[in-house]
FIZAFI-399605 format. One record per residue: x, y negated, z negated of N, C-alpha, C in turn. Coordinates in pm, whole numbers, plus 50000, padded with zeros to 5 digits. Example, Ala and Ser with C-alpha at 12.3 -4.5 7.8 and 13.67 -1.06 7.14 Angstrom:
BEGIN
513195056949220512305045049220513205033049220 512855022549292513675010649286512904999749213 
//
This chain:
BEGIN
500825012050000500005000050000500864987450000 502014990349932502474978349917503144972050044 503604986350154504324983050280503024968650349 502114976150335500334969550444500334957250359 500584953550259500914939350187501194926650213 502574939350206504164928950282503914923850451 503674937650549503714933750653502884920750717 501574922850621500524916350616500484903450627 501154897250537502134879750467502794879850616 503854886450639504504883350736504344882650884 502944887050900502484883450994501894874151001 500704867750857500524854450859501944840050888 502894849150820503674834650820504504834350952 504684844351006505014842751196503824833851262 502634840251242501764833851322501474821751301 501844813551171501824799551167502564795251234 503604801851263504884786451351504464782651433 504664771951502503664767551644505354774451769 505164786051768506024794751876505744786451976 504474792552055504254787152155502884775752187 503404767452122502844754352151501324753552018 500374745552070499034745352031498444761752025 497804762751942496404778551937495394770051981 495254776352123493704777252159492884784952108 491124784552129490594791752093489344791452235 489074807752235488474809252395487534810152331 486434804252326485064805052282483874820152362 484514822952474483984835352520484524846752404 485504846052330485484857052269484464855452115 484274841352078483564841551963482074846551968 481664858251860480404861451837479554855751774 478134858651797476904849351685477374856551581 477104850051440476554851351325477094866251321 475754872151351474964885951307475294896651379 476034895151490476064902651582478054915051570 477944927251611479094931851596479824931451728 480304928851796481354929951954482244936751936 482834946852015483714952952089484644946252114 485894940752083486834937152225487804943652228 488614937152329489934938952314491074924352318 491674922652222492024910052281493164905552361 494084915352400494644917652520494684930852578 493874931452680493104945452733494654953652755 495694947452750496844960652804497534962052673 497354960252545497864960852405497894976952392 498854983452379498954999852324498975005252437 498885001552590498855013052680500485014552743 499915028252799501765029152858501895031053000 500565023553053500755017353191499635012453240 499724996953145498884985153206498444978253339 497424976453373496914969853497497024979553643 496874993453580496935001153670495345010653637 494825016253764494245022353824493845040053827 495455039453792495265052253841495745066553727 496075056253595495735063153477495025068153448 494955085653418493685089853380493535086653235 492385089953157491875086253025490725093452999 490685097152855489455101652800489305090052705 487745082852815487435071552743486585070252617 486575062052495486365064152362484895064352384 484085060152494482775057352498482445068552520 483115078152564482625090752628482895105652519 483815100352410484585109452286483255112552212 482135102952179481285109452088479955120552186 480275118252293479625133352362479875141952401 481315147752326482295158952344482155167452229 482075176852251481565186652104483155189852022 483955179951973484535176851898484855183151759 486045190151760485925189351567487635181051568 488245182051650489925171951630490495173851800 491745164351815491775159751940492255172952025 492655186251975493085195852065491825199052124 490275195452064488725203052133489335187352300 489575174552245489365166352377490255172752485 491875176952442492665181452538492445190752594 491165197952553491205211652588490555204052787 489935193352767489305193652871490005185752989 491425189852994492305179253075492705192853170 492155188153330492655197353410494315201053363 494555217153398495995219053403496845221853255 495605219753127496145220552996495405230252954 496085239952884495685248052776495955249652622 495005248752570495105247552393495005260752306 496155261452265496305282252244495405280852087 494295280352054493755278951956494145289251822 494265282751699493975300651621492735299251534 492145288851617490855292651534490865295351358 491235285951322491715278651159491765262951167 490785257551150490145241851112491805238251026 492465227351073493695222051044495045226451024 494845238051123496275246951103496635236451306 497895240651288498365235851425498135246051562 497685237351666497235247451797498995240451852 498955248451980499545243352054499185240152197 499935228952248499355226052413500575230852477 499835237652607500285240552734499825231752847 501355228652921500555223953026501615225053164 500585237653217501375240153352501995248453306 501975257053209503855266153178504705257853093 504505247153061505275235752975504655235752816 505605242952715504705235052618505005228152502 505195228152421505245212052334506305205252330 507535211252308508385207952309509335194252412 507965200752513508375194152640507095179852641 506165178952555505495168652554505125162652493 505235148052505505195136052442503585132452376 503835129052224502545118652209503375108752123 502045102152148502265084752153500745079252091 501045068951979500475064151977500495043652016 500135039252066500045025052105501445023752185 501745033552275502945030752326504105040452243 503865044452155505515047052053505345063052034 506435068052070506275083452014506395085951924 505285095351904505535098851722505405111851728 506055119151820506495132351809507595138051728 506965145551633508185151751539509625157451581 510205155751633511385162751668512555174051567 511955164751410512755173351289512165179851188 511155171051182510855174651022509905189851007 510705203150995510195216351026510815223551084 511275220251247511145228051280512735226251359 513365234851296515015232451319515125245251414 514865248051525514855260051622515285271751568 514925277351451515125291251439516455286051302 516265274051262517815275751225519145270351271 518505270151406520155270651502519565255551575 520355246251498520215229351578520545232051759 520075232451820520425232851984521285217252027 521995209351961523015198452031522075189051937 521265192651806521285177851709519885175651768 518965185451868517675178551914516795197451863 515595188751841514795201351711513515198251832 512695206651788511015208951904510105212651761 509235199951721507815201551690507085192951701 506215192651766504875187651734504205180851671 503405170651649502825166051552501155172551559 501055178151424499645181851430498245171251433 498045173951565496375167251583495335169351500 495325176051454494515171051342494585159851229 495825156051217496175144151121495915131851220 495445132251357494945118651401493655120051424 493165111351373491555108351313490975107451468 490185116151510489175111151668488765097451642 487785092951495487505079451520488555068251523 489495071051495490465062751531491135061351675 489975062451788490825063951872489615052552016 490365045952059489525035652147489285042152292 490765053252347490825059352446492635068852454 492245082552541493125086052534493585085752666 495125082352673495885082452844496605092552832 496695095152940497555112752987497975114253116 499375116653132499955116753224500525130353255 500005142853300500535156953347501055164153495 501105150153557502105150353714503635148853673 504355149853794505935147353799506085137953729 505575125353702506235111253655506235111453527 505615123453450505505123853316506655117653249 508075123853251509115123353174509115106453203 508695097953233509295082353252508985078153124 507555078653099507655070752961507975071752831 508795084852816509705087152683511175086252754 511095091952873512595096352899513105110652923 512265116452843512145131852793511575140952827 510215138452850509085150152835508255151052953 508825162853032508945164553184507195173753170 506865177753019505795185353055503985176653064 504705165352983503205153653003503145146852879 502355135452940502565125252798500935119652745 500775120452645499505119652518499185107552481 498905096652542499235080352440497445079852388 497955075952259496635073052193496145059552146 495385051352215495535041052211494435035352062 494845027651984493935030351863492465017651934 491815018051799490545008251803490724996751778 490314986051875490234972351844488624968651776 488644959051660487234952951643487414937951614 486324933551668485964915351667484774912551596 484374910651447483014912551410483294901351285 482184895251264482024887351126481344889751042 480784901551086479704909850955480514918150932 480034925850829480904939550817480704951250882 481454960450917481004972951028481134983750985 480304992450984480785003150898480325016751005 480825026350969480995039251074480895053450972 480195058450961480065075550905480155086350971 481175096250964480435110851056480875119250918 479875126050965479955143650860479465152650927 480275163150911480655174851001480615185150939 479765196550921479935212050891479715222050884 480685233650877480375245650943480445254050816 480895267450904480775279550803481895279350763 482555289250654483365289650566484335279850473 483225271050456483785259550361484445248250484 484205249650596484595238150698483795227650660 484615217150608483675202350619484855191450655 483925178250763485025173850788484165159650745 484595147350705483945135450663484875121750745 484525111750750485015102150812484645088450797 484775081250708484135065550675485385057950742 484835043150785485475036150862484745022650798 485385012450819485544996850765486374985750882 485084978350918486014966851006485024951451004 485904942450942485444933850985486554919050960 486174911051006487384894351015487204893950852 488354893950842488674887850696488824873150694 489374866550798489514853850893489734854650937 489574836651003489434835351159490614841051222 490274850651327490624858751434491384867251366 491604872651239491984881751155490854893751143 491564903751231490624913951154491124925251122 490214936951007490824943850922489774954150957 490604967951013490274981551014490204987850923 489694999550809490285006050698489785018450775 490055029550729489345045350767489795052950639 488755061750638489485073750559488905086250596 489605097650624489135110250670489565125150554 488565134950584489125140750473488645157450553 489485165050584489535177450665489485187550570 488635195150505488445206750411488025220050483 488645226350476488235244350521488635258950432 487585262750328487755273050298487615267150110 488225278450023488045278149929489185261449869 488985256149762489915246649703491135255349652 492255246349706493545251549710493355257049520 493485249749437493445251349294493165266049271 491825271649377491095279349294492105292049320 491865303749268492925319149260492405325849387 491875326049477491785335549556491935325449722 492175313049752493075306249881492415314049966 490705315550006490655318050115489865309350189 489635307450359488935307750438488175316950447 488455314150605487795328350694487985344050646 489755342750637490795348850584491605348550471 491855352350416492855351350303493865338650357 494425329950284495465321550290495435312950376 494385310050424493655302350567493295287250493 493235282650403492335272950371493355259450401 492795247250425493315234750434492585223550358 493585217450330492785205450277494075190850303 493045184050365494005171750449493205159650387 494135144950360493485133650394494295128150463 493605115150523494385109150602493455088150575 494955083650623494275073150524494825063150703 494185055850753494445046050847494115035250835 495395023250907494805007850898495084999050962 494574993151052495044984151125494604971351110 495404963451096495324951051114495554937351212 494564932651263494894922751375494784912651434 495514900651414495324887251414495924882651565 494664875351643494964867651738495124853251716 496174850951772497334839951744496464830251811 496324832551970496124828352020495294839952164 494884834452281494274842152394495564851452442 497164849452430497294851952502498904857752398 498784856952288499454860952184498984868352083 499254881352001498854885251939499494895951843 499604900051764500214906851622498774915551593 499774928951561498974936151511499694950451418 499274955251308499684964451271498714973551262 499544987651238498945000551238499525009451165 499005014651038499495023350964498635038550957 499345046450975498595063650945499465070050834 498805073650741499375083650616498195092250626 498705106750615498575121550592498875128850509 498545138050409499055142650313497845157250345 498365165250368497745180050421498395192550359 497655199050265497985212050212497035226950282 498115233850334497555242950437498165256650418 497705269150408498075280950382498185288050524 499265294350534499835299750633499915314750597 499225318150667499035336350665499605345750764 500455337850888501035346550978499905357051005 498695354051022497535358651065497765372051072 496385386651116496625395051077497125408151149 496925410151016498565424350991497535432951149 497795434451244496755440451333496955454751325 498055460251272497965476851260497575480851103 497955480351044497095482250909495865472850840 495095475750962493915466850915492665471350929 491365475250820490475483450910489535478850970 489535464350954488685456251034489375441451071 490085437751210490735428051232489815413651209 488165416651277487195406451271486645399051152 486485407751067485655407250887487205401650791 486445391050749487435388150679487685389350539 486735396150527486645405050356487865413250382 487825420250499488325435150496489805435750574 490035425350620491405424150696492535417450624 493595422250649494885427150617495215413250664 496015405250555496965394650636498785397350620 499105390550719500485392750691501625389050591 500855375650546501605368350403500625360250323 500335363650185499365361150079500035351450057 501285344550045502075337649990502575320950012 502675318650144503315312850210502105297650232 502905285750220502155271950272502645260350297 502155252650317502715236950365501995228650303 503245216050242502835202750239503505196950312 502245184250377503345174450469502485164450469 503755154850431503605141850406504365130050517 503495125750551503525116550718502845100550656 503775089450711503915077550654504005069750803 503615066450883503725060950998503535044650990 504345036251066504135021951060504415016051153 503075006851220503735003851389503384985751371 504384981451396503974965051412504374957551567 503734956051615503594951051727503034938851722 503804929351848504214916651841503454913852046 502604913452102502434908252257502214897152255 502544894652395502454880452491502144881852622 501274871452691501094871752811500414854652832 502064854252876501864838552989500454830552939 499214840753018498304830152999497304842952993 495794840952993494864848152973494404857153082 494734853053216494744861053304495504863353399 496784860453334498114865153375498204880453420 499164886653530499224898553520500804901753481 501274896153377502374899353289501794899753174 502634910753103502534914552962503464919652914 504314912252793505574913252711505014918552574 505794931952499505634935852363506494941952300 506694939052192507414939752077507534947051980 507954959251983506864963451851508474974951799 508144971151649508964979551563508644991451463 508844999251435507875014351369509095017851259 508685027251154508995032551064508175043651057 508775056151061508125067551005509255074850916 508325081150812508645088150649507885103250681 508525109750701507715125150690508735134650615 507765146750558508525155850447507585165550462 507955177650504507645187250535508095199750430 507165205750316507465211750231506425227950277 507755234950246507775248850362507285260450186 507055267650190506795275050023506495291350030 507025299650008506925310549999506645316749891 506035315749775506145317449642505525334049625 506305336849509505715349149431504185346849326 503295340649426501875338549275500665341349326 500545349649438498865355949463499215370649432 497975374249523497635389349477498475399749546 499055399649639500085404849700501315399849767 502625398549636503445390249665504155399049776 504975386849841505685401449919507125402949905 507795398049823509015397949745509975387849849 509235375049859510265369749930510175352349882 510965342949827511265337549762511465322549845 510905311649938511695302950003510475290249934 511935280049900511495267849902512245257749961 511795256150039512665245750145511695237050185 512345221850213511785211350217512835202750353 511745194150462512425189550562511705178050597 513025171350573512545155950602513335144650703 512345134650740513465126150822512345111050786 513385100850811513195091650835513675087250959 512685080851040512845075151165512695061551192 513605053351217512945039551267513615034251392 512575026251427513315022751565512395006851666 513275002551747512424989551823512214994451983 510914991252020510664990052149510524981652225 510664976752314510564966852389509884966852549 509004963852590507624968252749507514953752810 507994955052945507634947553025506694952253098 505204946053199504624944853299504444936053354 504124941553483504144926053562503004931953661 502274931953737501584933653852501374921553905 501514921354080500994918054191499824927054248 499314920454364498464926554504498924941654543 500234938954555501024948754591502114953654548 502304947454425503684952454368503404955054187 503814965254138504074972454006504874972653923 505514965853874506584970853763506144969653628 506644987253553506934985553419508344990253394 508724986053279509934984253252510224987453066 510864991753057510874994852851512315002252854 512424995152700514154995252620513575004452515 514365013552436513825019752333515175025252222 515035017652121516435023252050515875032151893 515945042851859515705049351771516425051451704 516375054751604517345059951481516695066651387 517895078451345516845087451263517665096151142 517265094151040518675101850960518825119750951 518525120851062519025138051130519935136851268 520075124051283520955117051429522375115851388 523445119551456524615111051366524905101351466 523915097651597524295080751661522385077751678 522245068351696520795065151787520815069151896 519675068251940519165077152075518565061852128 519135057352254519125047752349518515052652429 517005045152442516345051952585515535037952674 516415034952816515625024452905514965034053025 513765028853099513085032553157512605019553296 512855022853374512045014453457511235021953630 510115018153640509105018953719508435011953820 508855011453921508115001854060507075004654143 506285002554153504975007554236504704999154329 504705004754447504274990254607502875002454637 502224988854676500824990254753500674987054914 500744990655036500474986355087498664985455169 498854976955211496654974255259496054983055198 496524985955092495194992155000495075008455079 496005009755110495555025255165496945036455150 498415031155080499435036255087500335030254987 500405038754846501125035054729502375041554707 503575039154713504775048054689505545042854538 505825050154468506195049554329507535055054323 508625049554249510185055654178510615052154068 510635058753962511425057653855512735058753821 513015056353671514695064353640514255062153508 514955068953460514865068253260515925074253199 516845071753123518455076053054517865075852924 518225084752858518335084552727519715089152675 520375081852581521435085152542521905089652398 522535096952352522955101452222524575099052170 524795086252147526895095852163527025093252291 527675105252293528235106552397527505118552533 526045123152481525285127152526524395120652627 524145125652743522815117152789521825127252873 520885124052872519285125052930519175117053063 518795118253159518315118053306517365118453343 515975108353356514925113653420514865102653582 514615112153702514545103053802512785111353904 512785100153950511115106154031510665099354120 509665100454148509085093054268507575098954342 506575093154350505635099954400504205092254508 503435097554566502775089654647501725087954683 500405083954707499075082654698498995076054881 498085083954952497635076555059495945082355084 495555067255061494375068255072493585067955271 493015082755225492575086255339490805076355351 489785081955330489165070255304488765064655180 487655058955189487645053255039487155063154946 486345075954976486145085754902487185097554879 488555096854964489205107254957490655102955001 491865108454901492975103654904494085120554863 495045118254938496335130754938497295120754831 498085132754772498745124854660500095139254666 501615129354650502005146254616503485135854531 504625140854460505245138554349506265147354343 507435144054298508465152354260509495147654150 509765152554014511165142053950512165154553891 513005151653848514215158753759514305151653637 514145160653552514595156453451515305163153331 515955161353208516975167953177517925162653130 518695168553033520575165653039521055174052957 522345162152887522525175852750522615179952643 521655167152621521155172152476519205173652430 519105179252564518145181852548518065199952514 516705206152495516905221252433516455230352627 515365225852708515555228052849516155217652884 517505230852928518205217952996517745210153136 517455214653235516905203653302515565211853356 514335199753426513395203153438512675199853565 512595204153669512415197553868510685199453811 510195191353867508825193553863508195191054012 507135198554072506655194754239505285194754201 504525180354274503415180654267502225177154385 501375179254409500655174954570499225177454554 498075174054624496805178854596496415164954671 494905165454629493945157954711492835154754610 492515142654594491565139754527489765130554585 488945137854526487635132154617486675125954509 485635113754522485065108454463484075102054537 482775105454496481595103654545480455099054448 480475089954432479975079054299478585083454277 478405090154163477215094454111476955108054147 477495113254252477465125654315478465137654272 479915134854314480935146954312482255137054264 482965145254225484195137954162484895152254171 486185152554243486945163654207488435161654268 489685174554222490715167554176491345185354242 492165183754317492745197054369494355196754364 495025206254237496295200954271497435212354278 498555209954347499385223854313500775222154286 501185226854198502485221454050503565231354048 504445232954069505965240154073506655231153940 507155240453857507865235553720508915244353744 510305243353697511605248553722512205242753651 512245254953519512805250753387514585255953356 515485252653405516775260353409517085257853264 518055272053211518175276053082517045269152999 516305274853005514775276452868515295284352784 514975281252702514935290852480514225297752492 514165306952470513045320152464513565328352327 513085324452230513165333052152512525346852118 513585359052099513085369852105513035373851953 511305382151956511025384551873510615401251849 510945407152007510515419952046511005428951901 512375429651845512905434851789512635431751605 511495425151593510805416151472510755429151350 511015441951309510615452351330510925453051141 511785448751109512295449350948512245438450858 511625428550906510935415650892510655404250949 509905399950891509035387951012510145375151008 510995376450915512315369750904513305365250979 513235381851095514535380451177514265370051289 515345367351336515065359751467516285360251528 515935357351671516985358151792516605350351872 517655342251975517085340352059517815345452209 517515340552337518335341652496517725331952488 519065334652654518945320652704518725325952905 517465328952926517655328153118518225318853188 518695327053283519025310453344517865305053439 516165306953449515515300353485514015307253495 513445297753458511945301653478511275290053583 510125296753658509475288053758507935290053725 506965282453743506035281053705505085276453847 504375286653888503355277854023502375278653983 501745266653999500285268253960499055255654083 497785261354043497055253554122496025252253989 495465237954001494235235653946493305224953984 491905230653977490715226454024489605221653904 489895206753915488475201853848487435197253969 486165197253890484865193553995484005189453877 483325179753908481555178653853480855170853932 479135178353950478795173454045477385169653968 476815157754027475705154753931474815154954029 473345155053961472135156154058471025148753924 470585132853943469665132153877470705129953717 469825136553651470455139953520471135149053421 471225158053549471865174553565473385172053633 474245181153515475595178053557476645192453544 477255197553623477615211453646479115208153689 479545210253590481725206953545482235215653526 484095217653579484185231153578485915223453618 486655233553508487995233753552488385250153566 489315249853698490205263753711491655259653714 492335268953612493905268953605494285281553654 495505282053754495785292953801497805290953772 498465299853677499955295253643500125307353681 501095307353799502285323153830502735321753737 503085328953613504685333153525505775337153574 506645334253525507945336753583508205356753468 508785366853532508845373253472510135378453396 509465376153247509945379753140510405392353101 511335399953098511335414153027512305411152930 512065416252805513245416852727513345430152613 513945439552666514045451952594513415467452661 512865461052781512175470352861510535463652815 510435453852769508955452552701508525435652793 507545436752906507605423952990506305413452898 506835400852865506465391552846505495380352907 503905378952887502905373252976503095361652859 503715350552819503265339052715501995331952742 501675330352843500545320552870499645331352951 498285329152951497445335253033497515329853141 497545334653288497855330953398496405322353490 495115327653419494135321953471493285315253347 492585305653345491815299253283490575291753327 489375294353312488215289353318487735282853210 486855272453277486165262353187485235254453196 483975257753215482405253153295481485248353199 480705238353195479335236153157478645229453234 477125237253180475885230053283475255228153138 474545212853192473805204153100473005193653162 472375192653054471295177753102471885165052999 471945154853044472265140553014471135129253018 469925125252978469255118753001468285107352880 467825102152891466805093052836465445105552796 465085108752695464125108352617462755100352587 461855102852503460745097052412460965082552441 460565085552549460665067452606461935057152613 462925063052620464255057252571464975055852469 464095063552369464595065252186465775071752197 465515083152266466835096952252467355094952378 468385093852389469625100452428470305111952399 469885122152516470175138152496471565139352544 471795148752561472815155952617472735173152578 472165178952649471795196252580472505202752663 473015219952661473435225652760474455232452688 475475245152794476265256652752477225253652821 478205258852750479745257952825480525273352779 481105277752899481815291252862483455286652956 483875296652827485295297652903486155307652917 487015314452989487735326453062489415324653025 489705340952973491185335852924491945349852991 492695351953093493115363153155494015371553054 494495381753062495415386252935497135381852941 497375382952839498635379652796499735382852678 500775386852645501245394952501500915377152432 501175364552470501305354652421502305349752370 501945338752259503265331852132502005327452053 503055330151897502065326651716503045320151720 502625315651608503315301151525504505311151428 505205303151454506895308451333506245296951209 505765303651150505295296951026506235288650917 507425291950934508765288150840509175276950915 509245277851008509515265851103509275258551172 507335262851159506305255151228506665253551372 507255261451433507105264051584506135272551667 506595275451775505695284251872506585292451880 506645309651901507635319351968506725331452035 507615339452139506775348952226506555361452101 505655368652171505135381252155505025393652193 505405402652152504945413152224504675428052192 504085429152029503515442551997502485442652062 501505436152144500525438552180500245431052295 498945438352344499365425552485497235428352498 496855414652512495405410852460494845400452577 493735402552587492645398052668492725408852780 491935405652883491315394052931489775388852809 489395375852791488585372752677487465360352736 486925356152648486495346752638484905345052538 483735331452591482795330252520482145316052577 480925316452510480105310452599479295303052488 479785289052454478915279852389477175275052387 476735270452298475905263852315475945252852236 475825236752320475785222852220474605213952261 474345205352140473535195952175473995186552097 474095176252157474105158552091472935149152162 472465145652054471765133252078471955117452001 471785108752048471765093751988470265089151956 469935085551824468705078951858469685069651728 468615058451809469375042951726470655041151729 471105042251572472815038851548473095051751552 472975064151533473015076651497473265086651620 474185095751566474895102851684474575113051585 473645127551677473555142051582474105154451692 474865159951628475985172651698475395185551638 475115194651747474515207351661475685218751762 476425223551758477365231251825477275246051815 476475259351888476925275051842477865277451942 478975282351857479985286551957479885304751922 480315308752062480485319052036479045328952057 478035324952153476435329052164476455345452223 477185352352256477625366952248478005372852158 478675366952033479635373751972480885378552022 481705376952118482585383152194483625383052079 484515391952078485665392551996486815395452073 487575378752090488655379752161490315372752033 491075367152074491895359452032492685355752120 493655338052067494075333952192495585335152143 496005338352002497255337051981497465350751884 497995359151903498445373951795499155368251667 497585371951564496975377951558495725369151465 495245359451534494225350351470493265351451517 492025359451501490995363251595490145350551580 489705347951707488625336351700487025336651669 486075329551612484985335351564484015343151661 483375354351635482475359951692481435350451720 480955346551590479925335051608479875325851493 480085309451563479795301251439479075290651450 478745282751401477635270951439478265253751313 478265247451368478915235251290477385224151351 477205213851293476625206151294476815191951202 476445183251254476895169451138475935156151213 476545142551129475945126651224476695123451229 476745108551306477465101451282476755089351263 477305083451212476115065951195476455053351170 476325045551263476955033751297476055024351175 476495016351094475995001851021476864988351058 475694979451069475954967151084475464956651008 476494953850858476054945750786476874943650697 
//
């Protein structure tokens, strides 16, 4: 609290200096009295590629009619990505995308990565050149905290970290402009002690000062306190808060300061899911066998982003920003001897880093011309130099029918460096239909894949109100990839190994479509990934399922005279087989598999949301077969479950 204080003062007493000249005040942004507004007060604030077009996004207007429980349900619906679920409310999923997976991709919030690189997950043990692969778990970022999400999963990915050749996550937070007070509720819940809650707070404290608060609170299964730590399963249970705040004072139209703080504090039991051969029922969770009674996590995440923009004038197409971050995370790992079946193994280890660092984003757009541009210097006390990363990006247009794009991006360590170079191209055939194709390298050597060619091409069609669809086909060529082997896992879940191939290739094609008629809407993604083949021991390796389906048909319409706002309808999805990768629980990673080799699977939803008034109601059965599949060995996903909650907007 005391950091949100300090920063607080010091943004008042910057924003007094007369920097740049007189504070205007645009009277188009001032509201009546009584009334709550939306804005933004510089529409390109947090994105990581302003005044462009051709960013995709899952827009925030569209987040509360997604059958939602945390942001891996939104990613699930991004052509070309797969979310290896384990079906455990605040345990970590992982994303795939294309054959690429986390390690290789970036999130971001307001521009800044806040991808864990240390705190956990030290590769087995064995530092690979001083650079570590984890994740930050999505569930510690609040959905309502989120205005819109950008995602970048073509060749050009690696530009805006430098790094991450497999795709990039930016989460852009919520702006509010209100002089009443605003207030926001959702409550969420399911079976086995799943409850999820969410209060929110915004309104001007003063003039052009305004103040976000949130608080979220993620519960699943029995209370940690109590003696028997279960969920679904034995040792399954979570319990998270998360505390967010932003604060944001416009200086002026065309100047503005803003901070953003996220703290997390999440206690979660890790069961290395179940024992699948001594078990006499894998599904029932009375009766199934887990692999460790023992084992859990605390982690404690302190995030702090202060950002500083400018732009010339109000409808300038330049935009300059500033912004400096601090993150505090501590990752407490626990193996203890104190349930009902210890398993005689003893670890307390704790992993932490402090990170801070300055960014710096230029844009500029013309008619026909693009540039972004960004400096990025980090520092981190698991570094023994900073990591120097510039980036720059040019985009020409010509007559509106032929866009050609090239990057470069260095990141440096020491005496280490990183390489990302690319280039890609859009020609619009007519105005409903355009060819697009992409290629970059990226890589060096201190990264853990060492370098990464990515090929991309397809065709995209859009028929306003009618058809919208997206055809694309992706070559990834990962030279020396980590593959840790676990074939030989056999005398404890302890051991580890890894190789090193010298290359994996990844082809894939994927097809989104939705086509509307009226108020009837029929959506549908297909992922199709060749694997590169794996054998290790005589035992061949499928990590990812090679095909993936993902369809719903629904109605979208006006109601009881315009009261309700429906949205009803089923969605099923298709998972081909695969031995897979579970989570290395000690180190909070991903690794392959292969006592067993599982699917082909899937299941077939049923949701409804409706709006009447301020009020948003979610009734979700997943799982309307019962099918009993799993997407990661050995976390079976529910046969059948049903969650329901509101949400409810106040204005006062």
């Amino acid at each position: 609290m005391s950091k949100i204080i300090f920063l607080f003062c010091a943004c008042i007493i910057i924003s007094s200096t007369p920097l740049f000249g007189q504070t205007t005040t645009d009277t188009t942004k001032l509201v009546q009295k009584d009334s709550v507004v939306y804005v933004f007060p510089i529409p390109e604030l947090g994105s990581i590629e302003p005044f462009g077009d051709t960013l995709k996004n899952i827009s925030g207007k569209n987040i509360p009619w997604m059958e939602y429980r945390s942001m891996y349900d939104l990613l699930s619906s991004i052509p070309g990505v797969f979310v290896r679920d384990v079906a455990s409310p605040g345990h970590q999923n992982q994303i795939v995308v294309q054959g690429i997976d986390d390690k290789n991709i970036a999130i971001m919030v307001d521009g800044i990565p806040i991808s864990d690189y240390f705190t956990g997950s030290l590769n087995l043990g064995v530092p690979i050149n001083g650079y570590h692969s984890r994740s930050i778990n999505l569930w510690n970022v609040p959905v309502d905290f989120i205005e819109r999400i950008e995602y970048v999963t073509g060749s050009d990915a690696a530009f805006y970290d430098g790094k991450s050749a497999g795709g990039v996550i930016n989460i852009v937070t919520k702006n509010y402009f209100n002089n009443r007070a605003y207030t926001r509720l959702r409550y969420s819940q399911g079976v086995d002690g799943y409850v999820q809650t969410d209060a929110m707070f915004a309104q001007n404290v003063m003039r052009n000062i305004n103040l976000t608060f949130g608080l979220t609170h993620n519960g699943y299964g029995t209370n940690k306190e109590t003696s028997n730590f279960r969920g679904r399963f034995s040792n399954s249970n979570d319990d998270a808060w998360i505390i967010r705040t932003k604060l944001r004072y416009d200086i002026s139209n065309s100047f503005n300061v803003s901070y953003v703080y996220l703290y997390n504090r999440t206690w979660t039991g890790l069961n290395n899911g179940i024992d699948f051969f001594n078990t006499p029922s894998v599904y029932n969770g009375l009766e199934a066998n887990i692999q460790n009674y023992d084992a859990y996590e605390k982690i404690f995440n302190d995030h702090s982003i202060l950002t500083v923009a400018y732009k010339p004038s109000e409808d300038s197409s330049q935009s300059i920003t500033l912004t400096g971050y601090y993150f505090d995370r501590l990752r407490e790992y626990r193996d203890e001897e104190n349930r009902s079946k210890p398993n005689g193994i003893l670890k307390l280890v704790n992993y932490g880093e402090v990170q801070k660092g300055v960014r710096a984003q230029y844009y500029w757009n013309t008619s026909f011309n693009r540039i972004l541009a960004y400096g990025n210097i980090d520092q981190s006390n698991q570094q023994s130099a900073a990591v120097t990363t510039v980036g720059v990006k040019d985009e020409v247009t010509l007559l509106n029918l032929l866009s050609l794009s090239g990057f470069i991006a260095n990141s440096s360590n020491g005496s280490l460096s990183s390489t990302s170079i690319g280039g890609d191209g859009t020609i619009r055939i007519t105005n409903n239909f355009s060819l697009f194709a992409g290629v970059s390298q990226s890589g060096g050597e201190f990264r853990m894949d060492k370098k990464i060619v990515s090929f991309d091409a397809g065709a995209r069609m859009d028929y306003e109100n009618f058809f919208i669809g997206k055809l694309s086909a992706t070559r990834r060529v990962i030279n020396s990839p980590i593959v840790y082997d676990t074939v030989n896992m056999v005398k404890s879940y302890y051991d580890y190994n890894y190789f090193n191939p010298s290359q994996f290739v990844y082809d894939g094609i994927s097809l989104s479509a939705h086509f509307m008629w009226n108020d009837f809407n029929l959506e549908g993604i297909v992922n199709y990934v060749k694997p590169p083949s794996i054998i290790k021991d005589s035992v061949s390796l499928t990590l990812f399922p090679e095909l993936t389906l993902d369809g719903s048909v629904y109605y979208r319409g006006l109601l009881a005279k315009g009261h309700l706002d429906l949205k009803v309808g089923m969605r099923g999805r298709f998972y081909s087989e695969q031995t897979g990768m579970r989570p290395y629980d000690e180190f909070g990673t991903w690794i392959p598999t292969s006592n067993i080799r599982y699917g082909p699977s899937g299941s077939v939803d049923f949701f409804l949301i409706g709006k009447i008034g301020d009020a948003y109601i979610h009734f979700i059965w997943e799982n309307l077969l019962g099918s009993q599949y799993f997407l990661s060995p050995v976390y079976p996903m529910y046969d059948r479950n049903i969650r329901f909650g509101v949400s409810w907007e106040f204005a006062n």
